[in-house]
C-alpha positions as CSV (number, residue, x, y, z in Angstrom):
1,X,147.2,113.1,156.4
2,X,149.3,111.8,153.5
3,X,149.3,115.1,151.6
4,X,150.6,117.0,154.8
5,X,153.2,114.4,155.4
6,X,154.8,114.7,152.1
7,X,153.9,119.3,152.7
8,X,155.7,119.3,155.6
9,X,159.1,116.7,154.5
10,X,159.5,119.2,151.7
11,X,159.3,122.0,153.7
12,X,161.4,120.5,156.3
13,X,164.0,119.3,153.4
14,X,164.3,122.4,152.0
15,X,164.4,124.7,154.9
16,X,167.1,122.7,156.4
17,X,169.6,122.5,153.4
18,X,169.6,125.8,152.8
19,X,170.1,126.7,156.3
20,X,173.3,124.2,155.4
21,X,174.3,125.8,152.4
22,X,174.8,128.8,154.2
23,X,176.4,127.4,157.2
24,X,179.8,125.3,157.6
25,X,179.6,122.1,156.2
26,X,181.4,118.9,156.3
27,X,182.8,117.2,153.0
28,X,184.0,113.7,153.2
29,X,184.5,111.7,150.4
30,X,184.5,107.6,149.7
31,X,186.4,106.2,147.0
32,X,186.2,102.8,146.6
33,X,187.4,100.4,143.3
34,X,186.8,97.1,142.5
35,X,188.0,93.6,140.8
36,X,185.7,90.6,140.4
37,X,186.3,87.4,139.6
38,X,183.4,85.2,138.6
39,X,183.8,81.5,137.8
40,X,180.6,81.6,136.3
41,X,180.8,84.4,133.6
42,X,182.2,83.9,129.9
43,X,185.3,85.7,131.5
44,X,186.0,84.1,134.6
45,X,189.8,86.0,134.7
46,X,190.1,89.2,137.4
47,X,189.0,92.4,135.9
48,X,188.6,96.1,137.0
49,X,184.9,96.4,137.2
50,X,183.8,99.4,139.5
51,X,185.2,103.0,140.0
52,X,182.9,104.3,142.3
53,X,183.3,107.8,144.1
54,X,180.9,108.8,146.6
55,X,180.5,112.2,148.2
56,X,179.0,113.0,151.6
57,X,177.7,116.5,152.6
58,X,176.5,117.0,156.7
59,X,175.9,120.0,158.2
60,X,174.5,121.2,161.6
61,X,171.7,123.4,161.2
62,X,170.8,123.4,164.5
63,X,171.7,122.4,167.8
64,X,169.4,119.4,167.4
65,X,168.5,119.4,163.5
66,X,171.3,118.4,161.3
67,X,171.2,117.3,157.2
68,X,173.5,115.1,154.8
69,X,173.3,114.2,151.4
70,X,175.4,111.8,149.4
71,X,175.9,112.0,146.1
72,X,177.2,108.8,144.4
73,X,179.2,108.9,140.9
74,X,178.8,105.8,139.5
75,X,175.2,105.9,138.6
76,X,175.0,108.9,139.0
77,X,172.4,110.0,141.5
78,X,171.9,111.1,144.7
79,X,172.1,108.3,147.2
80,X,170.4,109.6,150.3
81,X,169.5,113.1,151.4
82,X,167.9,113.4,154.9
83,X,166.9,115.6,157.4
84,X,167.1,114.8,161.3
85,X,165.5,116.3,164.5
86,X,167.6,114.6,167.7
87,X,165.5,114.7,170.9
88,X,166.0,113.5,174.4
89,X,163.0,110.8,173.6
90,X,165.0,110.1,170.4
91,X,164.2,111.1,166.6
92,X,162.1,112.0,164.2
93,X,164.0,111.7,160.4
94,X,162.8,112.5,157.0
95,X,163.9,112.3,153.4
96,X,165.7,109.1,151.3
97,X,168.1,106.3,152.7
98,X,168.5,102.6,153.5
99,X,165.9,101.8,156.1
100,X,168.3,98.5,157.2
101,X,165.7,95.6,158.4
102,X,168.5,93.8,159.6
103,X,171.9,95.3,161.0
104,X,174.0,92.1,161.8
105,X,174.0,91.6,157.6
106,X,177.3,92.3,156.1
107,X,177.4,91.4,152.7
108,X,174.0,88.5,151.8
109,X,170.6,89.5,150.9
110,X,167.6,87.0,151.8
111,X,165.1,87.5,149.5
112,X,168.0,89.9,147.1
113,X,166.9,92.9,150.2
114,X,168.0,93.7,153.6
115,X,166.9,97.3,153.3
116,X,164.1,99.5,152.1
117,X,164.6,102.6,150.3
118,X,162.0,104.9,149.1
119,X,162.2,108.7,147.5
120,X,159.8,110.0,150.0
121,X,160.0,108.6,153.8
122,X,159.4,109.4,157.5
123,X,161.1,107.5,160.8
124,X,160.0,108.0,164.2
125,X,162.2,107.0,166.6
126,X,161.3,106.9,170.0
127,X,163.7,105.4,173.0
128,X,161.4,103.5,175.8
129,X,164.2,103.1,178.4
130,X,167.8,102.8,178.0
131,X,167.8,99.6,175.8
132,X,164.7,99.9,174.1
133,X,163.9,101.8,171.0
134,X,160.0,101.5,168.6
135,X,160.2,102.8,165.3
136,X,157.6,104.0,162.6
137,X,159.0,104.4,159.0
138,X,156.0,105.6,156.9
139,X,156.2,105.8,153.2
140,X,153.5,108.1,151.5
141,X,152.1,107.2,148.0
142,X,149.9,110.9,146.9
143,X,149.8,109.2,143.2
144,X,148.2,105.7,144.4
145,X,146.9,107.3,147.3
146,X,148.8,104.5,150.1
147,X,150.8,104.8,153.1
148,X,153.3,101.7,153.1
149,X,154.9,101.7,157.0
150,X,157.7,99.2,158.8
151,X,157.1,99.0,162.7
152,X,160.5,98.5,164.6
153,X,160.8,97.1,168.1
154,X,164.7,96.4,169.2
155,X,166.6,95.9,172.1
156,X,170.1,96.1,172.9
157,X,171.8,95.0,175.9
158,X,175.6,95.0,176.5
159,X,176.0,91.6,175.0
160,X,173.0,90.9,172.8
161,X,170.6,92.6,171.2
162,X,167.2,91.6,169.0
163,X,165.4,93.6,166.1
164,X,162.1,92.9,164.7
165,X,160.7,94.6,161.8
166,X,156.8,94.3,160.3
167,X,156.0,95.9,156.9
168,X,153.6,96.6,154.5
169,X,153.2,97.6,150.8
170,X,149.9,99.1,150.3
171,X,149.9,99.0,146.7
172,X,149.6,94.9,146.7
173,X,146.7,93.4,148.7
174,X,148.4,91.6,151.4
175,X,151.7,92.4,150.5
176,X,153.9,92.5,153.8
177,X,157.2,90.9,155.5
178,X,158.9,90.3,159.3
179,X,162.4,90.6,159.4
180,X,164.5,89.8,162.7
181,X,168.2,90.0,163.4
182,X,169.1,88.6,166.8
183,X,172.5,88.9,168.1
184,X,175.5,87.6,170.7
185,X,178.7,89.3,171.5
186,X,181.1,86.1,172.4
187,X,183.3,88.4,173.3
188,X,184.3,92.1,172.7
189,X,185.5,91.4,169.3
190,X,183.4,88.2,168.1
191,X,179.5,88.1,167.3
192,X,177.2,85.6,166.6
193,X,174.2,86.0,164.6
194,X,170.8,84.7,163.1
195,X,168.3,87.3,160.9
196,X,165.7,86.2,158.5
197,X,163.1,88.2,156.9
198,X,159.6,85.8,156.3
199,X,158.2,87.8,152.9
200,X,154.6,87.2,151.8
201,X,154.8,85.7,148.2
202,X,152.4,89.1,147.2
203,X,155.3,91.3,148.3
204,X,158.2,89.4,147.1
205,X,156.0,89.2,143.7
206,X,155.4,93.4,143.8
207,X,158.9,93.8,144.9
208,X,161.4,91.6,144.9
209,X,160.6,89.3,141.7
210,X,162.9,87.2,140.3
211,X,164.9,87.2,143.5
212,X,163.1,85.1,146.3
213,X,164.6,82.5,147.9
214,X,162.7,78.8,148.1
215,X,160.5,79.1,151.1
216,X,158.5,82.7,152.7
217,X,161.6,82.5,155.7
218,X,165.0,83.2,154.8
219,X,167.0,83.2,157.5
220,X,170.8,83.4,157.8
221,X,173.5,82.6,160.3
222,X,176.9,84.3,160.6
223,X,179.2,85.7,162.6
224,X,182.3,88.4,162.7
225,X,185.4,88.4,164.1
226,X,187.2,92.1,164.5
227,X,191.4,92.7,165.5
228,X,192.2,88.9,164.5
229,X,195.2,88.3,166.4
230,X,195.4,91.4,168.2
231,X,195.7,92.9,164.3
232,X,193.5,95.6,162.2
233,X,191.6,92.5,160.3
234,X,188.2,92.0,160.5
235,X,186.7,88.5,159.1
236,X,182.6,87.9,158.7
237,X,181.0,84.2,157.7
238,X,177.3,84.5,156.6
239,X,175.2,81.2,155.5
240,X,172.2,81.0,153.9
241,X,169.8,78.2,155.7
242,X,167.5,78.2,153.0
243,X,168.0,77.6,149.0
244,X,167.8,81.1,147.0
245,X,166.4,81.9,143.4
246,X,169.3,80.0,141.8
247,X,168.2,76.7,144.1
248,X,171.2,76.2,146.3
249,X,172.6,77.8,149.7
250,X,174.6,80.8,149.6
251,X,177.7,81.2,151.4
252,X,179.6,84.9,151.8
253,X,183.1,85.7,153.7
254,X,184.2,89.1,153.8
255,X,187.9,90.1,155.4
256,X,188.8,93.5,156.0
257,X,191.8,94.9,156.7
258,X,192.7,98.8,157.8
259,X,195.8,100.1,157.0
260,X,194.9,103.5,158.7
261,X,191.1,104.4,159.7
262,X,191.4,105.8,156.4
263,X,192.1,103.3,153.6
264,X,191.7,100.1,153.9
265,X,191.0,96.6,151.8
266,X,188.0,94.2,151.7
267,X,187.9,90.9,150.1
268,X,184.7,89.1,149.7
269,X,183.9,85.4,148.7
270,X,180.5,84.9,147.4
271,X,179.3,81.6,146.2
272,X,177.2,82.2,142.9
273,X,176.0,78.6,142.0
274,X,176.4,75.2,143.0
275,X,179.8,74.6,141.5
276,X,180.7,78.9,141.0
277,X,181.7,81.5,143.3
278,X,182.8,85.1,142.7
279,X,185.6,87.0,144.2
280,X,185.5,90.5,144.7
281,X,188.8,92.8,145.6
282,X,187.8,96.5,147.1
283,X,190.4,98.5,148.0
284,X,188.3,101.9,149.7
285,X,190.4,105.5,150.6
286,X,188.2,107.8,152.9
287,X,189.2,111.6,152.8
């Protein structure tokens, strides 16, 4: 069963892009740069640290199959490439990406993760209603001969919305993780938050080491704020409710603000340490 899943991604994969190579494509690029400030480091002045360029490629091969790619320059490697099959009773997805546990998250990671990404991957989407969607995300290992998964159950009404996630790696005897993200819209342009993910220590040991907070749960409360005064700035808050790896609470605060729907600036705040936080300066052009 393993073997044919990873037969018939490739086939899938390959059939599809070159269907798009041959076929209009859309090219949109992502150019962000950044300046950080850390009060922690030797050099604690502002200083250019990132150029990073990132390419996307979609294309429509069908009517209901479409592909995209996204090829990042700063590593360099390609980010994601995934194939999609859209359905009436929802989708069925294969290929690399972020497999987000927890969508309310803006910029913290409980845990150092709030997605899982793997080289070879399949999603199953399926919509039981008009607010309810399960998920399967299966992750097939020919040279250890596993089959990691993450089960998804979310639902999303007009003004709140939960997501549960349960997942497994096979490779580490009982190695698995819930995340949850549960959600209120205030209003149309404020939303509260609280998501977590509850790690076994065998999977934060076989994946995350080094970066596990204190306890199993890590949860997190937040919130976001878009069109401040009627404006084009967005603000987020997000606070740690546990102690991380470096033994005290993180706090985050991001502000955007969108010059056009094309270029725009994000700030971030990011405490580091006890006494130490970070500030990060993105300005990011869209094309």
């Amino acid at each position: 069963m393993k073997k044919l899943l990873v037969v018939l991604m490739a086939a899938m994969m390959v059939l599809s892009m070159a269907a798009v190579s041959m076929a209009a494509a859309t090219v949109e690029g992502d150019w962000r740069w950044e300046w950080v400030m850390d009060e922690s480091a030797t050099d604690d002045e502002l200083g250019f640290a990132k150029n990073d360029l990132r390419m996307n490629f979609k294309g429509q091969v069908s009517d209901s199959i479409s592909a995209y790619m996204q090829y990042e320059f700063f590593k360099p490697e390609f980010k994601e490439y995934y194939v999609t099959m859209n359905q009436s009773w929802g989708k069925v997805q294969a290929g690399k990406w972020d497999n987000k546990l927890i969508p309310s998250r803006v910029t913290m990671k409980p845990h150092g993760f709030n997605a899982r990404k793997e080289n070879m991957a399949w999603l199953f989407d399926v919509n039981a209603g008009d607010a309810i969607t399960v998920g399967l995300w299966l992750i097939p290992d020919l040279g250890k001969d596993k089959m990691d998964y993450d089960l998804k159950f979310a639902y999303k009404a007009d003004s709140f919305g939960v997501e549960v996630h349960y997942g497994i790696h096979e490779a580490a005897k009982d190695a698995n993780y819930t995340a949850f993200d549960v959600y209120y819209n205030v209003t149309s342009d404020i939303k509260a938050f609280v998501y977590g993910i509850n790690a076994s220590d065998e999977y934060l040991v076989a994946k995350q080491a080094g970066k596990e907070w204190e306890d199993n749960m890590a949860p997190v409360i937040g919130a976001t704020w878009k069109n401040i005064a009627g404006s084009k700035l967005t603000a987020s808050l997000e606070y740690g409710l546990e102690e991380n790896d470096k033994d005290f609470t993180e706090m985050h605060m991001q502000f955007k603000y969108g010059f056009t729907n094309k270029i725009n600036l994000e700030v971030e705040y990011q405490t580091v340490n006890e006494d130490d936080a970070k500030l990060i300066i993105r300005p990011r052009v869209k094309f």
